[in-house]
C-alpha positions as CSV (number, residue, x, y, z in Angstrom):
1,X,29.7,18.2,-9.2
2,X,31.0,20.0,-12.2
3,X,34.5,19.1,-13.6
4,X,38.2,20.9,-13.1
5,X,40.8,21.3,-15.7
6,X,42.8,17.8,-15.5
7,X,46.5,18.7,-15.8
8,X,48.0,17.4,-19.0
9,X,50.2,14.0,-18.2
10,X,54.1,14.1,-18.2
11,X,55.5,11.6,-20.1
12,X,59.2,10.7,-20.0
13,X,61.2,7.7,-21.9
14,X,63.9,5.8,-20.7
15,X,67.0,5.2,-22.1
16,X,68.9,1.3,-22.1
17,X,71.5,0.9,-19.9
18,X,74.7,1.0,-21.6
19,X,75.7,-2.3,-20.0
20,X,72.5,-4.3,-22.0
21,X,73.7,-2.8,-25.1
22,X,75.8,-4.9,-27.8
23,X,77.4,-2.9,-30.4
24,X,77.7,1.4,-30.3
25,X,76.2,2.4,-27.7
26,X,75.9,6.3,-29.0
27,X,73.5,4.7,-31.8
28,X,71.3,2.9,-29.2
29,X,71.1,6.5,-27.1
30,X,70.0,8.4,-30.2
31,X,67.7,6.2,-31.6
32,X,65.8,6.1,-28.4
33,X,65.8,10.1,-27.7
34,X,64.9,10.4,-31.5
35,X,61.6,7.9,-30.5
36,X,61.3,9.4,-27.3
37,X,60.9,12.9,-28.9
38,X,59.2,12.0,-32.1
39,X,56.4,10.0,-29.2
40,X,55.8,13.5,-27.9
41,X,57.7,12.9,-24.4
42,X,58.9,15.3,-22.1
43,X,62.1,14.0,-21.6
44,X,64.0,10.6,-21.5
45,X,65.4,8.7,-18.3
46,X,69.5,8.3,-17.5
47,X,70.2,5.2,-15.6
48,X,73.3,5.4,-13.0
49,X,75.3,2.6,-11.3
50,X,78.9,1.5,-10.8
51,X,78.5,-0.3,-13.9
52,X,77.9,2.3,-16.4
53,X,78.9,4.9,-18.4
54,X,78.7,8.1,-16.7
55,X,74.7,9.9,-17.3
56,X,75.6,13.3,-17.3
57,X,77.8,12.6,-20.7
58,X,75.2,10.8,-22.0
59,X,72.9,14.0,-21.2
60,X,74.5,15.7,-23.5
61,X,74.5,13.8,-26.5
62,X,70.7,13.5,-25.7
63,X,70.8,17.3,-25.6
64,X,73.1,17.2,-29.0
65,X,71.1,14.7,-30.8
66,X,67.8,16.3,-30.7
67,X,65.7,19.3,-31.1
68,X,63.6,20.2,-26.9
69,X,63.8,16.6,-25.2
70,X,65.2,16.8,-21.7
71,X,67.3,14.4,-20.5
72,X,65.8,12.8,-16.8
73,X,69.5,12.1,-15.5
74,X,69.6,9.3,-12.1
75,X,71.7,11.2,-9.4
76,X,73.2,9.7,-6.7
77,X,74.9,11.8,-3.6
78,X,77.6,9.2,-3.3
79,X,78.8,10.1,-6.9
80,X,79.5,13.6,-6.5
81,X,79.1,16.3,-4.5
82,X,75.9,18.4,-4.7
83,X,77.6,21.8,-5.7
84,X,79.2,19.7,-8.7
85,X,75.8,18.4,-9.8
86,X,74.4,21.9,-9.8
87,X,77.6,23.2,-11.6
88,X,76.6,20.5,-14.4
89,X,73.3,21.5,-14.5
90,X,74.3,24.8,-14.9
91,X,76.5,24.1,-17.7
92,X,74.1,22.3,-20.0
93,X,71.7,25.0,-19.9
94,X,74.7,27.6,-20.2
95,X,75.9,25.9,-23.3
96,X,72.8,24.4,-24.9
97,X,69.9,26.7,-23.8
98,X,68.0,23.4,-22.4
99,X,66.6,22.4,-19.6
100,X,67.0,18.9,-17.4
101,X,65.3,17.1,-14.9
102,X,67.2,15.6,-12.0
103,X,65.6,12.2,-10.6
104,X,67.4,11.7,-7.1
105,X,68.4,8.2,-6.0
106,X,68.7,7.4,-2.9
107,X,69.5,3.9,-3.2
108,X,71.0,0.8,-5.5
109,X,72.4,-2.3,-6.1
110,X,73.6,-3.4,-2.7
111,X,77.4,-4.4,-4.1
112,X,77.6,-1.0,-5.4
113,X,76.8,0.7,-2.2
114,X,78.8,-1.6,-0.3
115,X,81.8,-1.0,-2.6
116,X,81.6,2.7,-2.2
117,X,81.7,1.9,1.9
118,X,78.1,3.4,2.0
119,X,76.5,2.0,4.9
120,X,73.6,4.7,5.9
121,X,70.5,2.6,6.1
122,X,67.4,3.0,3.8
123,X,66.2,6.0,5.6
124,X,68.8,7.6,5.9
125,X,70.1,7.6,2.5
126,X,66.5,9.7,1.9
127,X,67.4,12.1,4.6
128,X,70.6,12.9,2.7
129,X,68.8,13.1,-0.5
130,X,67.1,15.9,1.1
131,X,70.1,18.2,2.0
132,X,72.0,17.0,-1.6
133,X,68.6,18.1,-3.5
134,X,68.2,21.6,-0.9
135,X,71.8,22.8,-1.5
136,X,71.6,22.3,-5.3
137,X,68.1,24.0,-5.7
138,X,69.3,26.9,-3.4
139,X,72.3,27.3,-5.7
140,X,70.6,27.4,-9.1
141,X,68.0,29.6,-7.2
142,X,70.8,32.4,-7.6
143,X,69.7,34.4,-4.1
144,X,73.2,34.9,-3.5
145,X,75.6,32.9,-1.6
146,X,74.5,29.7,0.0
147,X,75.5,28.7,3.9
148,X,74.4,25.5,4.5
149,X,75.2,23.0,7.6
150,X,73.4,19.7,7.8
151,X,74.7,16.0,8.7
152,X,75.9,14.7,5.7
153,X,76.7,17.6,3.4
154,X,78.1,21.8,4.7
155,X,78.9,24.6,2.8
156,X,80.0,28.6,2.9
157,X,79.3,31.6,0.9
158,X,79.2,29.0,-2.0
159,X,78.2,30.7,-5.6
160,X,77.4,28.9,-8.5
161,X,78.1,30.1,-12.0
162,X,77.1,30.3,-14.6
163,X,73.9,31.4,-12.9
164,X,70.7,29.4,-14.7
165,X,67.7,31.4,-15.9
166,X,64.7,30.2,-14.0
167,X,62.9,28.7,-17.3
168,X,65.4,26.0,-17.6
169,X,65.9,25.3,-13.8
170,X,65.3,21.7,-13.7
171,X,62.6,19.6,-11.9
172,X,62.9,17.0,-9.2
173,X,62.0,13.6,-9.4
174,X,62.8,11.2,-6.6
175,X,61.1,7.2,-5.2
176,X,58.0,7.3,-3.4
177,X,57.1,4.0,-2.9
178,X,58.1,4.7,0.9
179,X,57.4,6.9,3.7
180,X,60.9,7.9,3.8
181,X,60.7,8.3,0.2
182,X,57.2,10.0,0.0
183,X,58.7,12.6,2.8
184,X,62.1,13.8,0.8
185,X,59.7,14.0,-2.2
186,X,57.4,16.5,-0.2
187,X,60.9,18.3,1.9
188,X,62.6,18.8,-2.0
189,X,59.2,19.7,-3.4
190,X,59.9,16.7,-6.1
191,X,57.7,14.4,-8.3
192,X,57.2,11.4,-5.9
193,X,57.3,8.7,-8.3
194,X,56.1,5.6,-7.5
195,X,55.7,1.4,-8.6
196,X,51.7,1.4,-8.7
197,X,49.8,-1.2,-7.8
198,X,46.6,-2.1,-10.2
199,X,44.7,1.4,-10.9
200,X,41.6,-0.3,-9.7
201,X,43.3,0.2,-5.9
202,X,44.0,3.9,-5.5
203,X,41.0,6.2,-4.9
204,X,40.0,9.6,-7.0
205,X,42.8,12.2,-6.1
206,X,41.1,15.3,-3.9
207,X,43.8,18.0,-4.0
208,X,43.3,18.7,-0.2
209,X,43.8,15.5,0.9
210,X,46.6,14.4,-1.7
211,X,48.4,17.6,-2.6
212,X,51.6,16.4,-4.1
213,X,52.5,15.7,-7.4
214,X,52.9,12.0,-8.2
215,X,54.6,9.6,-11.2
216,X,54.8,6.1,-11.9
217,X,57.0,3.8,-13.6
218,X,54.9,1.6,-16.0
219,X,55.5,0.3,-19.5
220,X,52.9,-0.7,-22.1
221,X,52.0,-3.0,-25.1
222,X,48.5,-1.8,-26.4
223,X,47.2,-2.7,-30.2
224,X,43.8,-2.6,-31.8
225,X,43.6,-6.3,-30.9
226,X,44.4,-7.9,-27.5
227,X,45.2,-11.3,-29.2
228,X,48.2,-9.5,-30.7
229,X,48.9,-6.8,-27.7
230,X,49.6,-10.5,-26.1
231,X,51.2,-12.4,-28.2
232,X,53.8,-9.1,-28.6
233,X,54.2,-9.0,-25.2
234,X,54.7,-12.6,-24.4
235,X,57.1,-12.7,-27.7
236,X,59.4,-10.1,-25.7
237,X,59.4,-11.0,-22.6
238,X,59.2,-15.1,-22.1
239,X,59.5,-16.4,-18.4
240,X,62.5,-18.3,-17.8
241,X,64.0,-20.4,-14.8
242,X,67.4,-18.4,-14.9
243,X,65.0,-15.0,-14.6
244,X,62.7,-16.1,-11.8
245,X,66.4,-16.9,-10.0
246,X,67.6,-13.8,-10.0
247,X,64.3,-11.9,-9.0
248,X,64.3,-14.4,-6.0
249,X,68.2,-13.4,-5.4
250,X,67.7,-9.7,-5.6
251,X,64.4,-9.7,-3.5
252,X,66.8,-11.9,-0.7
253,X,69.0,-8.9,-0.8
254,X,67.2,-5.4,-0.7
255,X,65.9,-2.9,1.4
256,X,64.0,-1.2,-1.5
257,X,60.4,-0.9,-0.6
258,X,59.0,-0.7,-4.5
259,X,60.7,-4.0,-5.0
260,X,59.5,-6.0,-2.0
261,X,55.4,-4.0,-2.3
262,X,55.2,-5.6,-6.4
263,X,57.1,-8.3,-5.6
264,X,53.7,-9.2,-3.0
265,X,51.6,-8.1,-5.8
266,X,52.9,-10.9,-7.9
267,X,52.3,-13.7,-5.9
268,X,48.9,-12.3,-5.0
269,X,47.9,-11.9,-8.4
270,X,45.3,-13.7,-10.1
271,X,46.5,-15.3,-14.2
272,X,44.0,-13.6,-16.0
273,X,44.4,-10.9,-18.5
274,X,43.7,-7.9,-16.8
275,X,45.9,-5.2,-18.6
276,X,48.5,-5.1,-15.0
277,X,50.9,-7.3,-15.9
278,X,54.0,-8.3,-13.7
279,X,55.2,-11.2,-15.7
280,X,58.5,-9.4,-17.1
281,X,58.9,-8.1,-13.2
282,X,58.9,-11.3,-11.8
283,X,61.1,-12.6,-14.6
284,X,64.0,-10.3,-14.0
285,X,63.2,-8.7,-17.7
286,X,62.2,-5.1,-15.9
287,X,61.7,-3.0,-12.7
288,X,58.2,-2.4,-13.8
289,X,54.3,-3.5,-14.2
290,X,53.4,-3.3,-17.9
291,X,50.0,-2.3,-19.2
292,X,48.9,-5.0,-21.8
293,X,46.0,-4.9,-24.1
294,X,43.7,-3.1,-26.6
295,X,44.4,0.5,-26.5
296,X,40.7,1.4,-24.9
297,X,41.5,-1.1,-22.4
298,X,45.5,0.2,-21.5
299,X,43.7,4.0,-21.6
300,X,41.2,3.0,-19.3
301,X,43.3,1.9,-17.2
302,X,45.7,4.8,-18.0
303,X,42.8,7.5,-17.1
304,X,42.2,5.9,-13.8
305,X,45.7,6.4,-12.7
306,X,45.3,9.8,-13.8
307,X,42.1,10.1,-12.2
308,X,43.9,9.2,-8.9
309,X,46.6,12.9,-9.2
310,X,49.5,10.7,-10.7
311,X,50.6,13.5,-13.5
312,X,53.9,11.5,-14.3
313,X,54.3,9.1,-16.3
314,X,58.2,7.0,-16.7
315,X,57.8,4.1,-19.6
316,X,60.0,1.5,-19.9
317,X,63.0,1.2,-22.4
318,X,61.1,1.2,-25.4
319,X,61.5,-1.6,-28.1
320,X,61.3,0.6,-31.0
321,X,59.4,3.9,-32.3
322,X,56.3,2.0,-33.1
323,X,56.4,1.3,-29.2
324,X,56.0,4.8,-28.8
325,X,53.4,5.7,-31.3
326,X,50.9,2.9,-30.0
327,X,52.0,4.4,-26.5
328,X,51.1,7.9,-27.6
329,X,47.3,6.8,-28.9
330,X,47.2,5.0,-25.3
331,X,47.6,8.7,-23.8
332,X,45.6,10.2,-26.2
333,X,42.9,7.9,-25.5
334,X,43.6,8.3,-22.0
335,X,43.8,12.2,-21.9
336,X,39.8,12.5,-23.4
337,X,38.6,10.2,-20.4
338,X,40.2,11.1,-17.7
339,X,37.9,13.3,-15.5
340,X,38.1,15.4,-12.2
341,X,35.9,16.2,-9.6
């Protein structure tokens, strides 16, 4: 069966949190968007929580500090209201002529809902995604003024300006990793971006049967030699007691399905050296599998999640710009093997 065009990947960065961050934290934020740009990625990931600075400033100095990157910024509907989230939006392309991405949480820590005397349960909180993401999409759509009346969120004859040319209207990202999740990404017409398992486990993508467009949230160590892919990655990210304790503590205390479906995959998984790696998961160091070995190895792998229609990529908080560069032969690599049927 002959080949079709394989889209080309999207690759986006992520940015520390300011709270991990001793010293300026403006330095930390553009060193990393000057990697994350110089690595030839789309745009760079925004954290949000109660416990840090606020993302949408941060956007900013992402969009100040370099030349087309577009910041990924974390929203979350408790924070603000959705016609203020568009209004930003609206502004940083308005004043900077750029474009941004909006990945939509529904969730978080559980103190920090709690504190905020946000009680809707795990589905719930998806289904209000869905209305928060439809009312900002409709606005920067600029077809006049928006009505809307849903559970959670009404408005009437609402207009947004400075209207947004469509070019730099942003695009959706939003969790995946559950039904509820998988159905908001589908309603807002969003990247459903999931925790993968090990590529090996996911089938060839057919576009009939699996039409929507689908990330994950990976990071990767690959070298020339897996000896030293290793011994990096074992260097940065040692187990300790204290780590395994608070995994255990945070898994005793969410409702997030990503986190419960990798936390499985741990125990189930085998201590070999296959390049799916959930050491630094399980050790509290990430919220992610890494990809760890040679770079043919961490692009075969790579290709096969490609293979399977995932067309976005979120890396981890990168270590420094070599990170990136090895990253980038990884997707080069990856890019010439991947194949479609």
């Amino acid at each position: 069966m002959p080949a079709t065009t394989q889209p080309q990947p999207r690759v986006f960065g992520t940015l520390p949190a300011s709270a991990d961050v001793e010293g300026n934290y403006l330095d930390a934020v553009s060193d990393v968007a000057a990697w994350c740009e110089e690595g030839g990625c789309t745009g760079v990931l925004i954290y949000t929580d109660n416990s840090l600075v606020d993302p949408w400033l941060v956007a900013q100095e992402v969009i100040r500090g370099t030349s087309k990157l577009s910041p990924l910024v974390a929203v979350q509907p408790v924070y603000m209201h959705p016609y203020w989230a568009a209004k930003l939006i609206a502004s940083l392309a308005h004043l900077h002529g750029r474009r941004v991405f909006v990945n939509m949480v529904a969730g978080g820590f559980v103190n920090d809902l709690i504190a905020l005397a946000d009680d809707e349960d795990h589905d719930q909180r998806y289904e209000r995604v869905v209305e928060y993401a439809t009312i900002i999409k409709r606005l920067l759509a600029d077809d006049g003024p928006v009505t809307f009346a849903g559970e959670w969120y009404q408005v009437k004859n609402l207009r947004l300006q400075p209207a947004v040319p469509e070019h730099l209207r942003p695009g959706y990202l939003v969790s995946g990793s559950s039904p509820a999740g998988m159905l908001a990404a589908r309603a807002i017409g969003a990247s459903a971006v999931q925790y993968p398992k090990p590529a090996a486990e996911y089938a060839i993508a057919s576009p009939e049967a699996d039409p929507e467009d689908k990330g994950i949230r990976i990071g990767i160590i690959a070298r020339e030699d897996a000896d030293e892919a290793w011994r990096i990655a074992w260097h940065r990210f040692p187990g300790e007691q204290r780590g395994r304790l608070m995994h255990r503590l945070a898994m005793a205390r969410s409702d997030s399905m990503w986190h419960q479906q990798l936390s499985q995959l741990g125990e189930a998984s085998a201590a070999d050296r296959s390049p799916y790696w959930l050491h630094p998961f399980e050790n509290y160091k990430t919220f992610c599998p890494y990809l760890v070995g040679t770079y043919e190895d961490v692009a075969e792998t790579v290709a096969r999640y490609l293979d399977s229609g995932f067309g976005t990529f979120i890396l981890d908080i990168p270590h420094d710009a070599e990170d990136l560069a090895h990253t980038q032969v990884v997707f080069d690599l990856a890019k010439a093997r991947a194949r479609a049927a």
